[in-house]
C-alpha positions in Angstrom: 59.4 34.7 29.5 59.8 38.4 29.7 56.5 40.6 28.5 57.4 41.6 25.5 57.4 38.3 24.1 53.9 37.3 24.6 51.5 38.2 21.5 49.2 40.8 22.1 47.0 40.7 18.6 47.1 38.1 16.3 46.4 38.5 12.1 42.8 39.5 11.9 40.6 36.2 10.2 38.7 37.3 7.3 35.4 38.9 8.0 32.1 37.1 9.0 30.1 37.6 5.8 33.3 35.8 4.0 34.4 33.6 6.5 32.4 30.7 4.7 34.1 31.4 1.3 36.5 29.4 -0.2 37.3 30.9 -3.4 37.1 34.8 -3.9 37.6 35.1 -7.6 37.5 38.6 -9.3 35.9 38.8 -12.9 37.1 41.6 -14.3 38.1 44.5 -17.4 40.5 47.3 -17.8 37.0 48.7 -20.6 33.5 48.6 -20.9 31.6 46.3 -23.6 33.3 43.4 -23.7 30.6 41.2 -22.1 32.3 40.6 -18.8 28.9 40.8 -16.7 27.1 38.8 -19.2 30.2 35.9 -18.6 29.9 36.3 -15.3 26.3 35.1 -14.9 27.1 32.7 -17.2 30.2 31.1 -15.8 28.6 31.4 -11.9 25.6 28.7 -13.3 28.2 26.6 -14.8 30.1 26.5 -11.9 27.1 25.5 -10.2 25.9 23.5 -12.5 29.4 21.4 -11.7 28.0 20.9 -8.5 29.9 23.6 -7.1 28.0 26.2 -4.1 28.4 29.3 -6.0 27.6 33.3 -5.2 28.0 36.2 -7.5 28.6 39.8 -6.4 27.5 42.6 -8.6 30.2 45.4 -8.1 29.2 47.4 -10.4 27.0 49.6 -8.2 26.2 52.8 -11.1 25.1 50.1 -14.0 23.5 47.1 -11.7 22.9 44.1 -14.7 22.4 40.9 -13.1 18.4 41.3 -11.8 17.6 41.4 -15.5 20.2 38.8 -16.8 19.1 36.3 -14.2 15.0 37.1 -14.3 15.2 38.6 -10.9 13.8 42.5 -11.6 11.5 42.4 -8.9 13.3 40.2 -6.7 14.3 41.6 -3.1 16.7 40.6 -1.1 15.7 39.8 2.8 17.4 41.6 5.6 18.3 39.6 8.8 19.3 42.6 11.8 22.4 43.9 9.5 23.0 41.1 7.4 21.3 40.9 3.5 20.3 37.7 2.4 21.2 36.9 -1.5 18.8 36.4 -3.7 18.9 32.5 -4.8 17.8 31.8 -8.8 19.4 29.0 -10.9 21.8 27.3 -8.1 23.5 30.4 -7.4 23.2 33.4 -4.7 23.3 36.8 -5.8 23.4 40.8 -4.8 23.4 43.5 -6.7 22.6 47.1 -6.4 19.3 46.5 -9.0 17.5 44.2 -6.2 18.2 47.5 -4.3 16.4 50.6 -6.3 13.2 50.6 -8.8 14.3 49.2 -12.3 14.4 52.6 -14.2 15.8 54.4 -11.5 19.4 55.4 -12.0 22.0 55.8 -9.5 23.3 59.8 -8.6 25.8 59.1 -6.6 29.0 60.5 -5.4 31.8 58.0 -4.7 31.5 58.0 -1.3 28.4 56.7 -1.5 28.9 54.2 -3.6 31.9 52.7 -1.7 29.7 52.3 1.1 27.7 50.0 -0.3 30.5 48.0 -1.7 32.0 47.9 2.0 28.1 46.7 2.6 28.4 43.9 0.3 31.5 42.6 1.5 30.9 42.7 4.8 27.0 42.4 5.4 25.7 39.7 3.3 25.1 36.8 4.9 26.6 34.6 1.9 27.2 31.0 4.6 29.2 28.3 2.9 30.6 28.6 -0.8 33.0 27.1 -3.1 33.5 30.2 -5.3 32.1 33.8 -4.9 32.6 35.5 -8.1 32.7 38.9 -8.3 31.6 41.5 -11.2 33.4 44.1 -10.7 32.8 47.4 -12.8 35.7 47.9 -15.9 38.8 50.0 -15.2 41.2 50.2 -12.2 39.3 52.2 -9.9 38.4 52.7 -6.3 36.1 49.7 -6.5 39.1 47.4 -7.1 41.3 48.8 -5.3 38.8 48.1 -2.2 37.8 44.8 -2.7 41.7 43.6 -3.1 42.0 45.4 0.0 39.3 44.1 2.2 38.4 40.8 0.3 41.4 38.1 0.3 41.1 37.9 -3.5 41.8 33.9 -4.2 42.7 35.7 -7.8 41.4 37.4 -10.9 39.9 36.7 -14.3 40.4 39.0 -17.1 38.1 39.7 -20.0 39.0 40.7 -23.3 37.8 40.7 -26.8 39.9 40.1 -29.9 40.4 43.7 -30.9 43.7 45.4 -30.0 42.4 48.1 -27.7 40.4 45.5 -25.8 44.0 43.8 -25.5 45.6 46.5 -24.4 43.7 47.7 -21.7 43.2 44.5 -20.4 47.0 44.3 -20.1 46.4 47.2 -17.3 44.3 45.8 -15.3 46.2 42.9 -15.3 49.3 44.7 -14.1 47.1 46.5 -11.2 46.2 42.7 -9.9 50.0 41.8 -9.9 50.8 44.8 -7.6 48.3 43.9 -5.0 49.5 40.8 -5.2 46.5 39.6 -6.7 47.0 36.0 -8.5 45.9 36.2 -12.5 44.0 33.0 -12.4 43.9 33.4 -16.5 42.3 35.4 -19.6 39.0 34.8 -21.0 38.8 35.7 -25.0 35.0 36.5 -25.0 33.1 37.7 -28.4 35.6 35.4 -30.0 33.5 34.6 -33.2 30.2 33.7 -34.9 29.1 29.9 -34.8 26.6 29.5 -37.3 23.8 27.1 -35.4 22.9 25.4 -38.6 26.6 24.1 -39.7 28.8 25.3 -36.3 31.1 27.1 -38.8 33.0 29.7 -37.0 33.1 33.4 -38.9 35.9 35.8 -37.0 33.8 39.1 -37.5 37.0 40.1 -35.0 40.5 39.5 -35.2 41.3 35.7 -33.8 43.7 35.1 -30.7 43.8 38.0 -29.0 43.1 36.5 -25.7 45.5 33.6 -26.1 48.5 36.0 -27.6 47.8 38.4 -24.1 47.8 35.1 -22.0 51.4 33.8 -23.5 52.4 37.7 -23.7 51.8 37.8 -19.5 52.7 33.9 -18.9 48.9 33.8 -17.2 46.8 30.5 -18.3 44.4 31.0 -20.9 40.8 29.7 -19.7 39.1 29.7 -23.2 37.2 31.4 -25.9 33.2 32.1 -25.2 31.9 32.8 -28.9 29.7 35.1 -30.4 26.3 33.5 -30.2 23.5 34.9 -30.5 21.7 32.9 -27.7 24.0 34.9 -25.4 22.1 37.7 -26.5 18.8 36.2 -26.0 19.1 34.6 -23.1 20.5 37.8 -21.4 17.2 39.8 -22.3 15.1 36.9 -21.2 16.5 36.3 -18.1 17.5 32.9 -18.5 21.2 32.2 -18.6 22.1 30.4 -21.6 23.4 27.4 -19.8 19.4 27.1 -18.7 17.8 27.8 -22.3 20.4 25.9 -24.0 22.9 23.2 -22.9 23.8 22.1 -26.2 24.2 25.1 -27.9 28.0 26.2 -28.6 28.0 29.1 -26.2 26.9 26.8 -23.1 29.5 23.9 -24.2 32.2 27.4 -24.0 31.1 28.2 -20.6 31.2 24.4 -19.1 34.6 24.5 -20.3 36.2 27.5 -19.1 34.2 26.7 -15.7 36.1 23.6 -15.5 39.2 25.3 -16.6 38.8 27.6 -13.7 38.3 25.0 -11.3 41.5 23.1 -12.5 43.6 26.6 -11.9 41.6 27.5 -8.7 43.0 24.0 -6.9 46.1 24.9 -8.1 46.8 28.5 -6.5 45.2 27.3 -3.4 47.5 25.0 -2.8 50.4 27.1 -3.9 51.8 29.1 -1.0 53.1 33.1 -2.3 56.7 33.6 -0.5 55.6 37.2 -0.2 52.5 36.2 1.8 53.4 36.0 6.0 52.1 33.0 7.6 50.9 34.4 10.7 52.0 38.6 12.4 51.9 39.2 16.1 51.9 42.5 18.0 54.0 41.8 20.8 52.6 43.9 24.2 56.2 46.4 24.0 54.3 47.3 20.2 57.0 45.6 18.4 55.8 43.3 15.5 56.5 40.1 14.6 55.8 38.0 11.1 56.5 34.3 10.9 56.9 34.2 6.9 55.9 30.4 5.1 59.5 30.0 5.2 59.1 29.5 8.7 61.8 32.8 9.0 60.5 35.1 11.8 61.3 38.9 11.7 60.8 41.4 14.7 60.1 44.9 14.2 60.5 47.6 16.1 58.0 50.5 15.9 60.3 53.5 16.0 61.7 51.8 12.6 58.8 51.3 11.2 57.4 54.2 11.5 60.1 56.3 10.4 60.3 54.3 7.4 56.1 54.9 6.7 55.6 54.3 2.8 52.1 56.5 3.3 51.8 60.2 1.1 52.5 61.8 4.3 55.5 60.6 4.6 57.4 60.1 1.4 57.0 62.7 -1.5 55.3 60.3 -4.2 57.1 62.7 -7.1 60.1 62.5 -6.1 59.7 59.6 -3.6 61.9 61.8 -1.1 61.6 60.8 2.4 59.6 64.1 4.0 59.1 63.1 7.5 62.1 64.1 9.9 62.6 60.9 12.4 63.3 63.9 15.3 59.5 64.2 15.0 58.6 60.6 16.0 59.0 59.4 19.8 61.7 56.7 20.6 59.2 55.1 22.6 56.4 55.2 19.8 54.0 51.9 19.4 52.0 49.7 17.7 48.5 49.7 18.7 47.1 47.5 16.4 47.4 46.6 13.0 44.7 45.5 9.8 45.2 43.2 6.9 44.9 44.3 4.3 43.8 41.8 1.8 46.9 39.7 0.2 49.1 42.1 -0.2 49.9 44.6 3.0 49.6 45.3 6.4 48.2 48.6 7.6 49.6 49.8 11.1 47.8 52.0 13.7 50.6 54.2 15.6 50.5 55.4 18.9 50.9 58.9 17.8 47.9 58.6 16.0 49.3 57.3 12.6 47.9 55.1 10.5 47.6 55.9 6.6 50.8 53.4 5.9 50.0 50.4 4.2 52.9 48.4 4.2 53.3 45.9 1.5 54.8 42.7 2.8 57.7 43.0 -0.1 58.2 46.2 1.5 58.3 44.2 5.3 61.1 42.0 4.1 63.5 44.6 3.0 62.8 46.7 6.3 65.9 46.3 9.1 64.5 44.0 11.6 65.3 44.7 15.9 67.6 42.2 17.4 66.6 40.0 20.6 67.3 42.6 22.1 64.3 45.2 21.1 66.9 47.2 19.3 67.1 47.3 15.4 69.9 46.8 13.3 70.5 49.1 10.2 
C-alpha cells in the first residue's frame, strides 16, 4: 500500500473533562429576563430527580446566579492539579463563576478574559460520568455561544421564551444561530406562561398565551412545555432551594417534571438520529491530503492545494462582497495539511503548512468542494 494511503491523524475525541458526558444540552435566550437561569436549575434537579446523573454549567461568567439559586454562596469548588471539582447540592454538580469571586464582587472584565474561563470550564472540570450536562449560557448570540458550539459537541439546544412578542422574536435569532452551527433545536420552553392561583389552580394570562407553542410550529422544533408563573419560583430562587425541593406538588414543580421528561423523550431521539452533514470519521493521510468517510459510508479525498485555495476564512474571501481575495499563484503546489481540529458539530478547522489556519470549514461546505482522484490529483 503506497504511503499516502496510511492515516496519519485521526478526528480528535472530545476532550477529557467531557469525555464522560453523554448529553451536552444548551439552555439558552436570544434576551435577558425571561427566567432562563432560574429554569435551568430547575430542570437540572428534575432531571436528577428522574434518576438521571446531571451537571449544570453556569456560562454566564459577568452575572454568575446559580450559588444563590442553589444555597451554595459560600461553597468552593476543590482543585485537583488543573482540574476543578463541581460543587455537588441537590443530586446535581455545578460550576459557576460565583463559587469563584466574593458574593458582592462584580466582574471587570474584558472579553478575553472572560473567554478564558469559559475555555476553563469546558475543558478543566473534572465533571466524570453524566447523562446530561446542561449549560446556562448568558442571553444573545455572542462569543460565549459561538465557543461552546465550537469546542463542546453540543447534543442540542433549548430555547427560552416568554409569551410577549419581543421575547418571541428574539428567541427566533438565536434559534437560527443554533441551526447554522449545526446545532440540533431540541425544542422551546414557554416560561412565565401564566399565574396559577394555589388556592383554586386557576390560570390568569397576565401575558399573551402561546407564544412558545406558535414559535415551536412557526420553526417545526418540538415544544417541551409551559413553566408558569408561580410565585414559589420566586421564593425558592431567593432561598436557595429549588422549587422541585420546597415543593413537589406545587404547579411549577409538576411543570418542570414534565418538560424534564419531555427533554428526555427528544434527547433519545437526536441521539440516535445520525445528521447527513455530520462525517463519520476524517483522516489526514501522511502526503497531507484529507480524507472524510461521511455516514453514508461515501469517502471523499482532498487534496491540500484545493483546499486551501478554496479557504472560506476573512483572509481569504471578501465577506462584503464574498469575492475570492487570495490569488492561488501565492499558495505552493506542494502545500499540506499538518493537522486539523474539530470543531464542534459543525466544521473542521485545518492547520496549513504555510502557516494557515483561520479556515473553518463547514462540512456542507466539504461536500460541495472538488475532491482528488486516486490518483492525488483533484478534479474541477
Amino acid at each position: 500500500m503506497p504511503e499516502s494511503n496510511h492515516p496519519h491523524q485521526h478526528a480528535q475525541p472530545q476532550n477529557a473533562s467531557l469525555s464522560g458526558v453523554k448529553n451536552i444540552i444548551a439552555i439558552a435566550s436570544g434576551k435577558g429576563g425571561v427566567g432562563k437561569s432560574t429554569l435551568s436549575v430547575n430542570l437540572a434537579v428534575a432531571l436528577a430527580q428522574t434518576g438521571a446523573k446531571v451537571g449544570l454549567m453556569d456560562a454566564d461568567i459577568y452575572g454568575p446566579s446559580q450559588p444563590g439559586m442553589l444555597g451554595a454562596r459560600e461553597a468552593r469548588p476543590d482543585v485537583a492539579g488543573d482540574m476543578l471539582q463541581p460543587v455537588k447540592k441537590y443530586g446535581i454538580s455545578f460550576v459557576s463563576m460565583g463559587l469563584l469571586i466574593d458574593n458582592d464582587g462584580p466582574v471587570i472584565w474584558r472579553a478575553p478574559m472572560a473567554m478564558k474561563i469559559i475555555h476553563q470550564f469546558i475543558g478543566n472540570v473534572e465533571w466524570g460520568k453524566l447523562d446530561y450536562l446542561l449549560i446556562d449560557l448568558p442571553p444573545g448570540t455572542g462569543d460565549v455561544q459561538l465557543t461552546l458550539a465550537q469546542q463542546a459537541s453540543l447534543t442540542g439546544a433549548v430555547i427560552v421564551t416568554t409569551p410577549q412578542q419581543v421575547a418571541l422574536g428574539v428567541a427566533a435569532k438565536g434559534l437560527k444561530m443554533f441551526e447554522q452551527v449545526n446545532v440540533p433545536i431540541l425544542g422551546v420552553i414557554e416560561n412565565m406562561s401564566g399565574f396559577v392561583c394555589k388556592h383554586c389552580g386557576k390560570t390568569t394570562d397576565i401575558f399573551k398565551v402561546g407564544g412558545g407553542e406558535a414559535l415551536s410550529k412557526h420553526t417545526e422544533v418540538p415544544y417541551l412545555g409551559a413553566i408558569p408563573l408561580d410565585p414559589e419560583i420566586m421564593m425558592s430562587g431567593d432561598s436557595g432551594v429549588p422549587v422541585l425541593e420546597s415543593g413537589v406538588d406545587s404547579p411549577a414543580a409538576k411543570a418542570f417534571l414534565s418538560v424534564a421528561k419531555n427533554l428526555q423523550t427528544i434527547v433519545a431521539r437526536v441521539s440516535a438520529t445520525v445528521s447527513e452533514d455530520e462525517p463519520e470519521q476524517i483522516e489526514l493521510r501522511k502526503n497531507g491530503d484529507l480524507v472524510v468517510t461521511w455516514h453514508d459510508a461515501r469517502v471523499s479525498n482532498y487534496n491540500a492545494y484545493s483546499l486551501r485555495i478554496n479557504c472560506p476564512c476573512a483572509s481569504c474571501i471578501d465577506e462584503d462582497s464574498g469575492r475570492r481575495t487570495l490569488d492561488p499563484k501565492r499558495i505552493p503546489l506542494d502545500i499540506r495539511i499538518d493537522s486539523f481540529e474539530m470543531i464542534g458539530r459543525y466544521a473542521v478547522a485545518l492547520h496549513f503548512s504555510d502557516g494557515h489556519r483561520t479556515g473553518l470549514y463547514a462540512f456542507k461546505l466539504l461536500q460541495a468542494l472538488p475532491e482528488a482522484d486516486s490518483s492525488g490529483s483533484f478534479e474541477v
